[in-house]
ZAROMI-816187 format. One record per residue (C-alpha): residue number from 1; residue in one letter; x, y, z. Coordinates in steps of 0.2 Angstrom, whole numbers. Each point is the difference from the previous one (the first is absolute). Layout:
N
+-----+-----+-------+-------+-------+
|   n | res |    px |    py |    pz |
+-----+-----+-------+-------+-------+
| NUM |   A |     X |     Y |     Z |
...
+-----+-----+-------+-------+-------+
This chain:
303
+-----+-----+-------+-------+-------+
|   n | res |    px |    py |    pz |
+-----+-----+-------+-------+-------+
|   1 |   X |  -108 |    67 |    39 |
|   2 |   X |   -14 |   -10 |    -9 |
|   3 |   X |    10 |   -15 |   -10 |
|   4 |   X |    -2 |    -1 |   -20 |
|   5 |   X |     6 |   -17 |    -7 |
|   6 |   X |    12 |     1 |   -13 |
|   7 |   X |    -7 |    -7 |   -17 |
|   8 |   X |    18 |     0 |    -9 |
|   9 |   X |    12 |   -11 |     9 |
|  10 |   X |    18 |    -5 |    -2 |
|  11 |   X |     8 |   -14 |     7 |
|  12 |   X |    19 |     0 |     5 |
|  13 |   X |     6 |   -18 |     5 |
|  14 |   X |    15 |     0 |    13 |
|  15 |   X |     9 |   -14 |    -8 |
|  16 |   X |    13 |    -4 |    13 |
|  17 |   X |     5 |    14 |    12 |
|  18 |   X |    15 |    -1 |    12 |
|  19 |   X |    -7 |    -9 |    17 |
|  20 |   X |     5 |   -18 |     5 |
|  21 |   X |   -10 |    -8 |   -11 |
|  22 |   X |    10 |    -8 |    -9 |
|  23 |   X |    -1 |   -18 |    10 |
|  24 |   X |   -19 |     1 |     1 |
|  25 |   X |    -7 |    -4 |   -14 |
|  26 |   X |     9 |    -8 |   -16 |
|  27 |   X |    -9 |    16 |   -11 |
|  28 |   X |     8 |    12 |     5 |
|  29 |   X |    11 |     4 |   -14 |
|  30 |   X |    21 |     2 |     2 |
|  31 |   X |    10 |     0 |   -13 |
|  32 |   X |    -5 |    14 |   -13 |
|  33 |   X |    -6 |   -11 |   -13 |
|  34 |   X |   -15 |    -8 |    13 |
|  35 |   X |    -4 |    21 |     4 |
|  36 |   X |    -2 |     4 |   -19 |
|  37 |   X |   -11 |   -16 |    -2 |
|  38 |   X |   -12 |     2 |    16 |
|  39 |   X |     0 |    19 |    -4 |
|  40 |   X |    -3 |    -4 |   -20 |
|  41 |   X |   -16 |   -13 |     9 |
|  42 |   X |    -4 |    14 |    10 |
|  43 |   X |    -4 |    11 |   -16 |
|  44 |   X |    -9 |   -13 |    -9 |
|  45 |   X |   -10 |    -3 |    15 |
|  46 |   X |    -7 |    18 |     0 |
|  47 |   X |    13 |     9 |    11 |
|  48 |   X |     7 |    20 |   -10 |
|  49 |   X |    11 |     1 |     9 |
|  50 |   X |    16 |   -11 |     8 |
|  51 |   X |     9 |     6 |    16 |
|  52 |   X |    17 |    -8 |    -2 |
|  53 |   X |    14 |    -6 |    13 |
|  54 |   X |    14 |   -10 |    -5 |
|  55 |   X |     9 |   -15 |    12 |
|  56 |   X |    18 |    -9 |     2 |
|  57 |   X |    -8 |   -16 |   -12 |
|  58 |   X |    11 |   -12 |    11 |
|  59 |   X |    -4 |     5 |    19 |
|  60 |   X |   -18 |    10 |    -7 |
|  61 |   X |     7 |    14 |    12 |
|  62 |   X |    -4 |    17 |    -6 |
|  63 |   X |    13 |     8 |   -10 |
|  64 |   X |     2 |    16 |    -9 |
|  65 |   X |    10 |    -5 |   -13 |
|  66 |   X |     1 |    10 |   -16 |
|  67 |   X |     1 |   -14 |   -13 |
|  68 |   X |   -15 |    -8 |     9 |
|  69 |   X |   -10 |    13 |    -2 |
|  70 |   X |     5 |     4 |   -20 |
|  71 |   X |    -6 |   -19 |    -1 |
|  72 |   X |   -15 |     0 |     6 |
|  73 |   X |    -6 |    17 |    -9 |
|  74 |   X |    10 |    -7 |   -16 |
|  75 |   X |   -10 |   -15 |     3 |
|  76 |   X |   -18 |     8 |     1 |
|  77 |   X |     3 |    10 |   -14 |
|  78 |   X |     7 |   -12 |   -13 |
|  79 |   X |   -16 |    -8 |     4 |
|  80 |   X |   -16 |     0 |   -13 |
|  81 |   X |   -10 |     6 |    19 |
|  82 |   X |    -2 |    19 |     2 |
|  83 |   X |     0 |     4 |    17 |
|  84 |   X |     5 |    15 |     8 |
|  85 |   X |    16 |     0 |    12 |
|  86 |   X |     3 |     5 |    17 |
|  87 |   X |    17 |    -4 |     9 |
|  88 |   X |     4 |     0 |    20 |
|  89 |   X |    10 |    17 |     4 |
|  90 |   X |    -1 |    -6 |    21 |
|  91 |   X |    15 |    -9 |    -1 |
|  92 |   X |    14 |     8 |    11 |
|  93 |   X |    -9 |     9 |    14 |
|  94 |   X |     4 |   -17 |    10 |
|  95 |   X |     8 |     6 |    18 |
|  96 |   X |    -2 |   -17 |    12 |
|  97 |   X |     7 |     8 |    17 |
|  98 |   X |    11 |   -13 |    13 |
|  99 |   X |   -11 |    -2 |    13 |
| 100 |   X |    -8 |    12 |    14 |
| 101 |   X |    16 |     0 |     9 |
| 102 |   X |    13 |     1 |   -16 |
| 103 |   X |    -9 |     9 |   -14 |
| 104 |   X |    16 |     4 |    -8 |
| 105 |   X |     7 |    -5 |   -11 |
| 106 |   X |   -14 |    -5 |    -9 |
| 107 |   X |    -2 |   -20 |    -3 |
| 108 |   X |     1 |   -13 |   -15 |
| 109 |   X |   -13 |     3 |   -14 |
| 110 |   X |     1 |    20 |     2 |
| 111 |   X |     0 |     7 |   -18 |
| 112 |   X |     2 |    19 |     0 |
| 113 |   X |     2 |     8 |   -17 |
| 114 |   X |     1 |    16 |    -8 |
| 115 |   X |   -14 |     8 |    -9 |
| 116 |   X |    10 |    -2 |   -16 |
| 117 |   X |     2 |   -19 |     2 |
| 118 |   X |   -18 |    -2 |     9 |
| 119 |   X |    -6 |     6 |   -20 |
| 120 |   X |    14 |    -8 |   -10 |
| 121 |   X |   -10 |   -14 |    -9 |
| 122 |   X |   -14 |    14 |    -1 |
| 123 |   X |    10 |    10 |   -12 |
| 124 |   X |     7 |   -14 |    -7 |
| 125 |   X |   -16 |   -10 |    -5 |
| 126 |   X |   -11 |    15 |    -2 |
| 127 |   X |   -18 |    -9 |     6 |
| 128 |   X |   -16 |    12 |    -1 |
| 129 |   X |     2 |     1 |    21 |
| 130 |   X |     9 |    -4 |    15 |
| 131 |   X |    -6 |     0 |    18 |
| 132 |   X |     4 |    14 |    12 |
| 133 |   X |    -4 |    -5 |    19 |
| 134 |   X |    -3 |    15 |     7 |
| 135 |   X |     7 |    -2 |    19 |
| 136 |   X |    10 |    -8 |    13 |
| 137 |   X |   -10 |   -12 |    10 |
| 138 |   X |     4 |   -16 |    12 |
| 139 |   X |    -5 |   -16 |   -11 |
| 140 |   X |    -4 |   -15 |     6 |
| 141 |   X |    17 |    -8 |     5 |
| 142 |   X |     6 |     6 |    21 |
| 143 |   X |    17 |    11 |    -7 |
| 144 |   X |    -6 |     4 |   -16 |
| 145 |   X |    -2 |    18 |    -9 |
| 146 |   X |    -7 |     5 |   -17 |
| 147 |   X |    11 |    14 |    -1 |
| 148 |   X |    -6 |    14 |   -13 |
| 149 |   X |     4 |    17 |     7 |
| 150 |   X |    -8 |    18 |    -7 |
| 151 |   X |    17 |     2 |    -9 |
| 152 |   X |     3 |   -17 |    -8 |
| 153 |   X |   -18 |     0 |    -6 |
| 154 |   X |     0 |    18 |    -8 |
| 155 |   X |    17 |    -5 |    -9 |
| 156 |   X |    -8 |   -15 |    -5 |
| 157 |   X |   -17 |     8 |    -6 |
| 158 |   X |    10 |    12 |   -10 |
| 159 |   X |     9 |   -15 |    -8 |
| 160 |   X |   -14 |    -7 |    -5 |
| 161 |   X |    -9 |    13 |    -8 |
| 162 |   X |    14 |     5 |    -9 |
| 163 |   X |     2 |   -16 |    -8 |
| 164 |   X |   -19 |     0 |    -6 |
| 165 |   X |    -3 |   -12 |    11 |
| 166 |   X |   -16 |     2 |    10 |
| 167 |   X |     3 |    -2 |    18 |
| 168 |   X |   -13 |   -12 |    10 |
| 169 |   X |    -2 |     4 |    17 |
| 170 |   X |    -1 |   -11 |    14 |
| 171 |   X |    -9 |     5 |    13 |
| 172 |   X |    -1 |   -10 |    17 |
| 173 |   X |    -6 |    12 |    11 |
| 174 |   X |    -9 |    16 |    -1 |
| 175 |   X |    18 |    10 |     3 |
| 176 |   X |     6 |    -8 |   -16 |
| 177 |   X |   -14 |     9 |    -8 |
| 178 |   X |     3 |    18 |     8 |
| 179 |   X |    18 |    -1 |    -4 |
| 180 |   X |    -7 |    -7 |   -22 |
| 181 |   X |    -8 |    16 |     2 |
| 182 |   X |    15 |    10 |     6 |
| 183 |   X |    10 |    -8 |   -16 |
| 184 |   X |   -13 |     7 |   -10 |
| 185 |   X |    -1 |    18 |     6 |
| 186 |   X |    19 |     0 |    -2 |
| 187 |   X |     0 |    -4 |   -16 |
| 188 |   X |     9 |   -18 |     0 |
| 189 |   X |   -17 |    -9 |    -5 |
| 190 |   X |   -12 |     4 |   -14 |
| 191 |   X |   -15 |     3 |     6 |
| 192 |   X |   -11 |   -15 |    -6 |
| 193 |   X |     8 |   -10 |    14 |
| 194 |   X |    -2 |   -21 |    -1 |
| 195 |   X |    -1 |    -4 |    18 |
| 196 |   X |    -1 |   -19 |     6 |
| 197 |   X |    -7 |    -2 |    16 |
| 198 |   X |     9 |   -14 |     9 |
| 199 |   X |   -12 |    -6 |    15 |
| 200 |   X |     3 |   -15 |    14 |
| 201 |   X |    20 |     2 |    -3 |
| 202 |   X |     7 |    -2 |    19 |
| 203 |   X |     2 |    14 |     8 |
| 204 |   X |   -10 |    12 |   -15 |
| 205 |   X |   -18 |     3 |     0 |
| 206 |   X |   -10 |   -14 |     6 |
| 207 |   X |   -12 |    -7 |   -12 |
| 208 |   X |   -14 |     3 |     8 |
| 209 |   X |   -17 |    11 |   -12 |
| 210 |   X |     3 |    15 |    13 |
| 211 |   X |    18 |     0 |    -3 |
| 212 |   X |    -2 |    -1 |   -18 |
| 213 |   X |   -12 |    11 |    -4 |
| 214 |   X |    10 |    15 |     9 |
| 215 |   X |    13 |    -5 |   -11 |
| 216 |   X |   -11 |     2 |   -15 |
| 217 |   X |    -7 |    15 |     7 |
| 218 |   X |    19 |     8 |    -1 |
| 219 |   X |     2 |    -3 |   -18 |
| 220 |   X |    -3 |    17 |    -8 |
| 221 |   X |   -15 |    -4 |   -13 |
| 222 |   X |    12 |     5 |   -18 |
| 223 |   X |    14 |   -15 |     6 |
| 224 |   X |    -3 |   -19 |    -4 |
| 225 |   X |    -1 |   -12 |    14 |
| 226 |   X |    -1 |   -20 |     2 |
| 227 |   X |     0 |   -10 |    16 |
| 228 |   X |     6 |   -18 |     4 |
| 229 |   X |    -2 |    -9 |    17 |
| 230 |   X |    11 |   -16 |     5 |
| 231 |   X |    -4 |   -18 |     4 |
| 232 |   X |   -16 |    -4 |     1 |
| 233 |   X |    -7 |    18 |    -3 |
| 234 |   X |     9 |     1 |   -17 |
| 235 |   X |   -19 |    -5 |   -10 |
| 236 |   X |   -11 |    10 |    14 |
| 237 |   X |    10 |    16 |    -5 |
| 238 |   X |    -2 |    -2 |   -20 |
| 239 |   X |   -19 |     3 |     6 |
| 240 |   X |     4 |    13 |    14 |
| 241 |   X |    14 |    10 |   -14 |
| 242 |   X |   -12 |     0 |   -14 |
| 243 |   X |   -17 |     7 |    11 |
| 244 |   X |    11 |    14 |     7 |
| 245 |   X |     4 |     6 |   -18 |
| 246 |   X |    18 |   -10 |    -2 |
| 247 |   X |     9 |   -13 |    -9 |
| 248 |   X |     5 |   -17 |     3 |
| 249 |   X |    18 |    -7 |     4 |
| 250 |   X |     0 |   -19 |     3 |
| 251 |   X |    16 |   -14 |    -1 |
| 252 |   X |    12 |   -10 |     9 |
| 253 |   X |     9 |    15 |     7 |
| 254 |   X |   -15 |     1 |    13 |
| 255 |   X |    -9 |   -16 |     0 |
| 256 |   X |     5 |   -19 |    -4 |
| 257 |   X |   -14 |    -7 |     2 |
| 258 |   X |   -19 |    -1 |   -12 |
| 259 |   X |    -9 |    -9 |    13 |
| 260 |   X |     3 |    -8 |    16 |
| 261 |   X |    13 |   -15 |    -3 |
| 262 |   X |     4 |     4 |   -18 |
| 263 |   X |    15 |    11 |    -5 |
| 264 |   X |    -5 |    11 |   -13 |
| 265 |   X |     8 |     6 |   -15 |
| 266 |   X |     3 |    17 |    -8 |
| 267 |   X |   -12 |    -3 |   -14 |
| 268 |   X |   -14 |    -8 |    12 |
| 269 |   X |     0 |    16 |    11 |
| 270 |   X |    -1 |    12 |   -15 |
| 271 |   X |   -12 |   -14 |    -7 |
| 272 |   X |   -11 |     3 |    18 |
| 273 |   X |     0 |    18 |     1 |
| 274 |   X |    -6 |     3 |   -17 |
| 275 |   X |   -16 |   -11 |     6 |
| 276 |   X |    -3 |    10 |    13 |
| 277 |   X |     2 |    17 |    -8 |
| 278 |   X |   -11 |    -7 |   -14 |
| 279 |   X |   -13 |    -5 |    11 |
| 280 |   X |    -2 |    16 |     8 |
| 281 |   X |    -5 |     7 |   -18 |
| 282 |   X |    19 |     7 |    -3 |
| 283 |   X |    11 |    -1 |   -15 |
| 284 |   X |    17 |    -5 |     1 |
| 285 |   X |    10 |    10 |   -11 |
| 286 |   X |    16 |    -5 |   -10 |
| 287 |   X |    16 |     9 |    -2 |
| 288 |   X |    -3 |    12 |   -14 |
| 289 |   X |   -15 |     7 |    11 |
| 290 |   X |    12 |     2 |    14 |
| 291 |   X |    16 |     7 |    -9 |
| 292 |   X |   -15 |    16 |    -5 |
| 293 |   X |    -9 |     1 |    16 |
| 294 |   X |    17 |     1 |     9 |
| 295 |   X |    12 |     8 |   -14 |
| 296 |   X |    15 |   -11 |     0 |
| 297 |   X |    13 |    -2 |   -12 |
| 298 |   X |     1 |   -18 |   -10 |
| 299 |   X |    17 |    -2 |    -6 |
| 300 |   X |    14 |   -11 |    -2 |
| 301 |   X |    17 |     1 |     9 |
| 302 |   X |    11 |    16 |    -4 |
| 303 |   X |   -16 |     3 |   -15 |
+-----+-----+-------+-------+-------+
């Protein structure tokens, strides 16, 4: 499949995510006051679009808390910043098993929710989109699941896109594209899908040009994809995601760092990307651009 660069690109900046992070680097916002402000820094910086977790703003632990989440989305909309919204819907698909001797019960820090609570501060907060993760995997951690099983996804899905709220799949292997597609087909998602495709995450598809390309290659050529890499590979893959036809999503969430020994900030990797995408004769687009090229919904809460 011969490549074609995208000429039109948007930016989402991972402000804060839900990994250990917390401790790391003093950037990496907590409280929902600093996630506003980085993701408010973020936008000015050049990124459309925020992806949006919230954190206990005293341990910096991740938290779905209700009122955190109406803060930070009150937050960024009170502000004179326009910037479209996209909140976490990953939270409570967390099974952490007792060992390999004793799986059960399941051990401290499992969080297993319902498909009603899993997209409560969805509905409540109403943001343009939410994140969908397509499929159980192994990740990272030795007893750890990312549990998201056909049923809870299409209940989910349907959730979602009867609240006007476009659904942003992420993909972190090839089967979490097959079963998108299967969503589709079954009507649960519209067919102009927004599909993220989440490389390098242990134990997903590995970050490697082969790996990612077949990734790319499964994307049906009417849905909308961006790719982000971690670490290191975060700047490499805003080059990789915009020659194979993508986006760009960059941020804290996947990378602390802007160069070897210095810890980066939100704005700096949005700042960074946008160089790059420029350089490569690309425009980097803004909000309004991406709320008609992916038809969201801007409204307030309850509006």
């Amino acid at each position: 499949m011969p490549l074609t660069m995208n000429k039109e690109v948007f930016i989402t900046c991972a402000i804060t995510g839900s990994g250990g992070t917390q401790d790391r680097s003093p950037h990496v916002p907590r409280s929902p006051k600093q996630i506003a402000k980085s993701a408010i820094a973020a936008a000015k910086a050049g990124a459309a679009i925020v992806h949006c977790h919230v954190r206990d703003p005293e341990t910096g632990r991740p938290s779905r808390d209700l009122a955190y989440y109406r803060e930070v989305t009150d937050r960024i909309r009170d502000s004179a910043v326009d910037v479209v919204l996209n909140l976490t819907a990953g939270m409570g698909g967390d099974m952490i098993l007792g060992g390999t001797e004793n799986p059960l019960p399941l051990a401290a820090g499992t969080d297993m929710a319902g498909a009603v609570e899993r997209v409560a501060h969805v509905a409540e907060c109403l943001p343009e989109i939410c994140t969908l993760d397509c499929g159980t995997m192994n990740f990272a951690e030795a007893n750890y699941v990312m549990t998201n099983t056909p049923g809870m996804l299409m209940e989910m899905g349907r959730m979602m896109t009867e609240l006007g709220v476009k659904p942003e799949v992420e993909a972190f292997d090839t089967g979490h594209l097959w079963y998108a597609k299967r969503l589709v087909a079954d009507g649960v998602l519209k067919p102009d899908v927004l599909v993220q495709l989440c490389m390098g995450v242990p134990w997903g598809a590995p970050d490697d040009l082969n790996t990612f390309m077949a990734m790319v290659n499964n994307v049906p050529e009417n849905w909308t994809f961006s790719a982000f890499s971690l670490g290191r590979h975060q700047m490499p893959y805003v080059a990789a995601a915009v020659l194979a036809g993508g986006h760009v999503r960059v941020g804290l969430e996947d990378n602390l760092w802007l160069d070897k020994g210095v810890l980066a900030t939100n704005q700096q990797l949005v700042a960074r990307s946008k160089t790059i995408i420029e350089a490569m004769g690309a425009r980097v687009i803004g909000p309004d651009e991406v709320r008609k090229q992916l038809k969201l919904i801007k409204r307030a809460p309850h509006g």
